[in-house]
C-alpha positions in Angstrom: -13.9 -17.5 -14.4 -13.9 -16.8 -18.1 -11.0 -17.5 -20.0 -9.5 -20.8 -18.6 -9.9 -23.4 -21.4 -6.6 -24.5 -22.9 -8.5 -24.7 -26.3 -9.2 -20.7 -26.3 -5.4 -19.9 -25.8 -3.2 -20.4 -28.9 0.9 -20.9 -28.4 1.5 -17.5 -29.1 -1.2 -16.1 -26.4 -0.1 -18.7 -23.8 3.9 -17.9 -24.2 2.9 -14.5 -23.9 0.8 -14.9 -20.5 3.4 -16.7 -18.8 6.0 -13.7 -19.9 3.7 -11.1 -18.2 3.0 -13.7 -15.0 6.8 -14.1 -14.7 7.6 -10.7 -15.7 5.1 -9.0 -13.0 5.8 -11.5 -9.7 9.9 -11.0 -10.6 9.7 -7.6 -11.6 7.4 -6.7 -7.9 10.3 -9.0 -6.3 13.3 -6.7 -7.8 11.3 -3.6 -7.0 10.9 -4.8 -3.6 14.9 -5.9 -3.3 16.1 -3.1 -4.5 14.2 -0.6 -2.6 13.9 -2.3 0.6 17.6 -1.2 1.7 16.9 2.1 1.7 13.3 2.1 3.2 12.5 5.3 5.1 16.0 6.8 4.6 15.8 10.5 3.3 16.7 11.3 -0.1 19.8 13.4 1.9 20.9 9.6 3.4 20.1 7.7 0.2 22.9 10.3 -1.4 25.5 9.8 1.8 25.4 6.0 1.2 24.9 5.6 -2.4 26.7 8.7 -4.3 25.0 11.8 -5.2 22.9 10.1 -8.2 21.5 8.0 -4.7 20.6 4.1 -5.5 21.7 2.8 -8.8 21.9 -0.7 -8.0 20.9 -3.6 -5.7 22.5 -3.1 -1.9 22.6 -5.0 0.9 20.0 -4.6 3.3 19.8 -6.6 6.4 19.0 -9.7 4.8 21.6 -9.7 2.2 22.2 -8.2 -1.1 18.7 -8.9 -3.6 16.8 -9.8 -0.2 12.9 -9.8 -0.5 10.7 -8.6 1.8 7.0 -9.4 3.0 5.6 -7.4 -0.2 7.3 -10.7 -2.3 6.4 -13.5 0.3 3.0 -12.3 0.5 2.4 -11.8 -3.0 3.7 -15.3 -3.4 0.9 -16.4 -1.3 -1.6 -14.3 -3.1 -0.7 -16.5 -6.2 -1.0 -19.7 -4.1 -4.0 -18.8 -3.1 -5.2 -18.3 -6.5 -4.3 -21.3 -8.0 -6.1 -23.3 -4.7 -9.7 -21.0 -5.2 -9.4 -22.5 -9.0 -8.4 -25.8 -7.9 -11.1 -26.0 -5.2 -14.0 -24.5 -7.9 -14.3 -27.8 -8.9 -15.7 -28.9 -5.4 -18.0 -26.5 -5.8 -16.8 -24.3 -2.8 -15.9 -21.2 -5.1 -15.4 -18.1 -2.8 -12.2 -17.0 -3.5 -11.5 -14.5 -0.6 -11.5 -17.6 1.9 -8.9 -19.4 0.0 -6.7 -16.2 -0.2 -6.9 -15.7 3.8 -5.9 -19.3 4.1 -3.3 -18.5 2.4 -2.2 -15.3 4.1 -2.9 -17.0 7.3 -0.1 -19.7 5.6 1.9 -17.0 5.3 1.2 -15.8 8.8 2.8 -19.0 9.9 6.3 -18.3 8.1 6.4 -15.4 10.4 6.5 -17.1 13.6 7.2 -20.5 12.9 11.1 -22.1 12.6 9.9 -23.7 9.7 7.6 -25.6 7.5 5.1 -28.5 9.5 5.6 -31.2 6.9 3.1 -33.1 8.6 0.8 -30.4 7.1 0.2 -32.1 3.8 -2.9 -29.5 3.0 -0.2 -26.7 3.3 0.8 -27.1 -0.2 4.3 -27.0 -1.9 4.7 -23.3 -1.2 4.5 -23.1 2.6 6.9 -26.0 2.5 9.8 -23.7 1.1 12.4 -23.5 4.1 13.4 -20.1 2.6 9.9 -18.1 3.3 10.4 -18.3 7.2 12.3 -15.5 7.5 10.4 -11.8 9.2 11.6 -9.9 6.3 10.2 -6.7 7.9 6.0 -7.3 8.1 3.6 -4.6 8.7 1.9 -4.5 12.1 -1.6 -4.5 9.9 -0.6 -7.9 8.5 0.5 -9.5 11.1 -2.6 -8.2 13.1 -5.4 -9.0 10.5 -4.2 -12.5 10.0 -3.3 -13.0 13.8 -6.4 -15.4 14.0 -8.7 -17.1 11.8 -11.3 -14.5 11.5 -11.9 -13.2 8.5 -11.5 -9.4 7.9 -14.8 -8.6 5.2 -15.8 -5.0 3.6 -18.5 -5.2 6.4 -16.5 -5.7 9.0 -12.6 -5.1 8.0 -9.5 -5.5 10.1 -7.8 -2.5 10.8 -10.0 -0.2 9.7 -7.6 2.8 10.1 -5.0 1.4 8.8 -4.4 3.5 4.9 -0.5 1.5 4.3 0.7 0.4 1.4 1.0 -3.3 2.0 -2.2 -4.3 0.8 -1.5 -3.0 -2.4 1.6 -4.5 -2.8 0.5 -8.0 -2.5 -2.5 -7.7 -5.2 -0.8 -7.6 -8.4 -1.6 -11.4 -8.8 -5.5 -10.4 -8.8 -4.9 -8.3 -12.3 -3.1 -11.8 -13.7 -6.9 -13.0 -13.9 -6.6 -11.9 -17.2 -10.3 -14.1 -18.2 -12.2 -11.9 -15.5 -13.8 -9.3 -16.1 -12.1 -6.3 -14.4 -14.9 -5.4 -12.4 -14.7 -8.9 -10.8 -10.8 -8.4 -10.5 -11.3 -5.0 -8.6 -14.2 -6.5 -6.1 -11.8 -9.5 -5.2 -8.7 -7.3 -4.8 -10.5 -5.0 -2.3 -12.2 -7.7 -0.4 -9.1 -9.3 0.3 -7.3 -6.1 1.3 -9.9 -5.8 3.9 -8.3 -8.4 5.8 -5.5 -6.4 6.7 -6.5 -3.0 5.3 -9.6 -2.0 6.6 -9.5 2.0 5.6 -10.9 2.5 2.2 -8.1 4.5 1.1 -5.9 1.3 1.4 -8.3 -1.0 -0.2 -8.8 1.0 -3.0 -5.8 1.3 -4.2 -5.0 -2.4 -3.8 -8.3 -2.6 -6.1 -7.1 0.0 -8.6 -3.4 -1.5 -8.7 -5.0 -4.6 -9.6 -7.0 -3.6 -12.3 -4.0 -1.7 -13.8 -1.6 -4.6 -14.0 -5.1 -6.2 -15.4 -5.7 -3.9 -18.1 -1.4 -4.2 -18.4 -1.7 -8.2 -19.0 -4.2 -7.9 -21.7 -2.1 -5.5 -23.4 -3.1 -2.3 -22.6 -1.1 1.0 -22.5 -0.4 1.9 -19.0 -2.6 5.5 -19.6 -5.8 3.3 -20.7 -5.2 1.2 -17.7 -5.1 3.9 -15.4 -8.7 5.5 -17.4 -9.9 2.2 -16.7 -9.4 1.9 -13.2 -10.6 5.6 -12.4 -13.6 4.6 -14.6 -14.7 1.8 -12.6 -13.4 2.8 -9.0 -16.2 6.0 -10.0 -19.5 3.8 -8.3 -17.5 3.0 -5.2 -18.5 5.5 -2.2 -15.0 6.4 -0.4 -13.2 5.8 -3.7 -12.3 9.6 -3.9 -8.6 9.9 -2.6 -7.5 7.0 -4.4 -8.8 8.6 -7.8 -7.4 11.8 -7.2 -4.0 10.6 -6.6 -4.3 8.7 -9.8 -5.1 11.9 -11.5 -2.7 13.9 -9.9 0.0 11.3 -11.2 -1.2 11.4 -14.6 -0.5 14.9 -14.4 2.4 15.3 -13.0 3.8 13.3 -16.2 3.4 16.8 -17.9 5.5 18.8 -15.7 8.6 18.0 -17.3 11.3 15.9 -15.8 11.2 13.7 -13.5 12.8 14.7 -10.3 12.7 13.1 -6.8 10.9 16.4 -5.2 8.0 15.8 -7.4 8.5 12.1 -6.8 8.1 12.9 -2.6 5.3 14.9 -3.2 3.5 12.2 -5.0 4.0 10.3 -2.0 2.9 12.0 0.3 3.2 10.9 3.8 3.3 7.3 2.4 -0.4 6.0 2.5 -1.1 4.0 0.0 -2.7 6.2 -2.8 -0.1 8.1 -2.8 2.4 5.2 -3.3 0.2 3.8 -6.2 0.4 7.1 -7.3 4.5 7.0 -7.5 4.4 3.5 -9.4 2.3 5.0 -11.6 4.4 7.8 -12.7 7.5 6.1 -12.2 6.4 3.5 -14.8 4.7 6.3 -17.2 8.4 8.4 -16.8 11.1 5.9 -16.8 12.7 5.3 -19.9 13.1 1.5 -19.2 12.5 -0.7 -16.5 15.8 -0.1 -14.7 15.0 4.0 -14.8 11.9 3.4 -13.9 12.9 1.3 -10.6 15.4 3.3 -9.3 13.2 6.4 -10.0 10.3 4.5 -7.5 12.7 4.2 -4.9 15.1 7.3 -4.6 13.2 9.1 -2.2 12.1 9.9 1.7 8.9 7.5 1.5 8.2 3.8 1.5 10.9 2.7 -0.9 10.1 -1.0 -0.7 6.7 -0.5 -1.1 7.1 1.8 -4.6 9.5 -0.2 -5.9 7.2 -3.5 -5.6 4.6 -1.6 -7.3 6.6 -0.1 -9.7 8.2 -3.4 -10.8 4.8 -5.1 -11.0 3.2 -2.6 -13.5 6.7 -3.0 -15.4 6.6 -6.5 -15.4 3.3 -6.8 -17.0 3.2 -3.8 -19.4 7.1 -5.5 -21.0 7.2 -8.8 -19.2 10.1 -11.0 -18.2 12.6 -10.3 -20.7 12.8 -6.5 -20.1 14.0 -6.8 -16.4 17.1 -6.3 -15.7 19.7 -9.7 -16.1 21.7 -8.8 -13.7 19.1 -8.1 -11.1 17.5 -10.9 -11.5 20.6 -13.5 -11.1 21.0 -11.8 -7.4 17.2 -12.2 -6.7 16.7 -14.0 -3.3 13.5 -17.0 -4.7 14.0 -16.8 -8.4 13.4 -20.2 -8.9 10.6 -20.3 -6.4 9.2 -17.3 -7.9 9.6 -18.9 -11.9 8.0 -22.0 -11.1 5.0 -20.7 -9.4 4.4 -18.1 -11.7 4.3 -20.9 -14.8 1.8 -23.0 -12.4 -0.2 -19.9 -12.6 0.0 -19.6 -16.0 -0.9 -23.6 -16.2 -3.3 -23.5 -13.7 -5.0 -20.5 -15.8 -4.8 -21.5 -19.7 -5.0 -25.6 -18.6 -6.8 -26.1 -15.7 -9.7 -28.4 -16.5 -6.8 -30.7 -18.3 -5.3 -31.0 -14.7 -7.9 -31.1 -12.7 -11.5 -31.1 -14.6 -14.2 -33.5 -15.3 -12.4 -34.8 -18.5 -9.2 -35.3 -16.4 -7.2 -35.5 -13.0 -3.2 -34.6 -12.3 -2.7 -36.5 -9.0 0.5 -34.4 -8.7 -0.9 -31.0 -9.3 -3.5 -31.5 -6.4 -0.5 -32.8 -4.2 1.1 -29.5 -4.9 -2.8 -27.4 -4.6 -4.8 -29.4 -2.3 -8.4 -29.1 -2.4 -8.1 -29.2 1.4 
């Protein structure tokens, strides 16, 4: 991995990784909550419902006011499953795509299943949170990928015409790998978008994404980021479209003001680089997170979807503290979300303390079973 010796990571680096953890996971969550309500709506509706300056503020959806949606729960996984692939390195069994389908497939479970087996001890804490069986909306590309236990690969992907966002949405974990090196980050990211998003167009911009909130968590400017994910996305055959929609964002920055018609034309007819493509600008444009936000999600496309991708860039460029308070009391999972994203942050700076040669937590492998 890199970076994962507690020794390397002074207070001051380790307090600031676990802001920019927390910050991206509950900054993609709030995205997420407050676009989902108004997913698919036209701009025109948005305005009928929420006044003519459309959303402004968290709404109810059909789960509630705050309400998450499968963009959170399977992001949540992707960090579970992160934490498990460095857990299990130990054994020796280090391929980290398996343990992440395990984990969507985990996640597959809270979609059909009344609730958690606790019989299931391997399962982990996560899949043991009552809360996360809920269909919160999941894309007909998730729930076909991880219908069985095969394995979608870049040789043979699931859904290979499927270009949605929802890939992309669940990868911001893979750029919290911050001792990787970001060419590493981007192969992982892809490979596990393949298991749901077989067209290249979708799993390259769940690559890209991730090196963005990458170069983001290392404290990068959100411009070098983006120049560093067109830079290495450049050797990939296919990686065209996802590039140009990166560009055309970074351009459209110059036009002036920000306005939702030049938000809808980023977006396109909702495929995934063009969604990227809205986070980025929205980020690049807003004047702080909450600007930024409900610029991602005042208009005709996949409002959930920009919104979780918005708030994850957000979240890592500014971390925790810059979200919005009030947002984030009415978040469904806050403390679900807090305490795996400092396990993460554990897990990363002190792993071989929990879990190493030198040492053993008995509880920490309760929670990530080598199973």
């Amino acid at each position: 991995m890199g970076a994962t010796a507690g020794a390397i990571w002074g207070r001051t680096e380790q307090q600031d990784f676990r802001g920019r953890v927390r910050g991206t996971l509950l900054g993609a969550a709030v995205g997420d909550a407050l676009g989902a309500p108004v997913d698919g709506l036209s701009l025109e509706q948005i305005r009928q419902a929420h006044g003519p300056e459309g959303l402004a503020d968290l709404a109810a959806g059909p789960a509630g006011r705050g309400a998450i949606t499968q963009h959170t729960q399977l992001t949540l996984f992707s960090v579970d499953g992160l934490i498990r692939a460095q857990v299990r390195r130990d054994t020796g069994a280090w391929h980290p795509p398996t343990d992440l389908h395990r984990a969507y497939l985990r996640w597959a479970a809270t979609q059909r299943d009344w609730g958690p087996d606790e019989r299931r001890a391997e399962d982990g804490w996560l899949a043991r949170e009552e809360w996360l069986y809920a269909p919160r909306s999941p894309a007909r590309a998730c729930l076909l990928g991880l219908g069985d236990e095969t394995m979608g690969t870049l040789d043979a992907p699931k859904n290979p015409g499927e270009q949605g966002p929802e890939a992309a949405t669940r990868s911001a974990p893979f750029g919290l790998l911050v001792g990787w090196d970001p060419q590493l980050v981007l192969q992982l990211a892809i490979e596990c978008a393949a298991q749901t998003h077989g067209h290249p167009t979708a799993y390259f911009a769940a690559g890209a994404y991730a090196v963005i909130v990458h170069a983001l968590a290392r404290g990068e400017t959100l411009d070098a980021a983006v120049q560093r994910a067109l830079a290495l996305l450049g050797p990939w055959p296919g990686h065209q479209p996802v590039a140009e929609a990166l560009q055309h964002a970074l351009g459209t920055v110059r036009q002036g003001m920000p306005t939702p018609a030049r938000i809808e034309e980023l977006a396109g007819p909702g495929t995934a680089e063009g969604v990227l493509a809205v986070a980025v600008y929205c980020a690049l444009v807003g004047e702080d997170v909450r600007h930024g936000l409900c610029l991602a999600v005042n208009h005709g496309g996949p409002s959930g979807a920009a919104g979780a991708l918005t708030g994850g860039l957000l979240g890592a460029l500014h971390g925790e503290t810059a979200l919005p308070p009030a947002w984030l009391a009415e978040l469904e999972g806050r403390p679900t979300m807090l305490v795996l994203a400092d396990d993460f942050a554990m897990e990363m700076t002190q792993g071989p303390a929990l879990h190493g040669p030198t040492g053993s937590a008995p509880a920490w492998l309760a929670r990530y079973p080598r199973a």
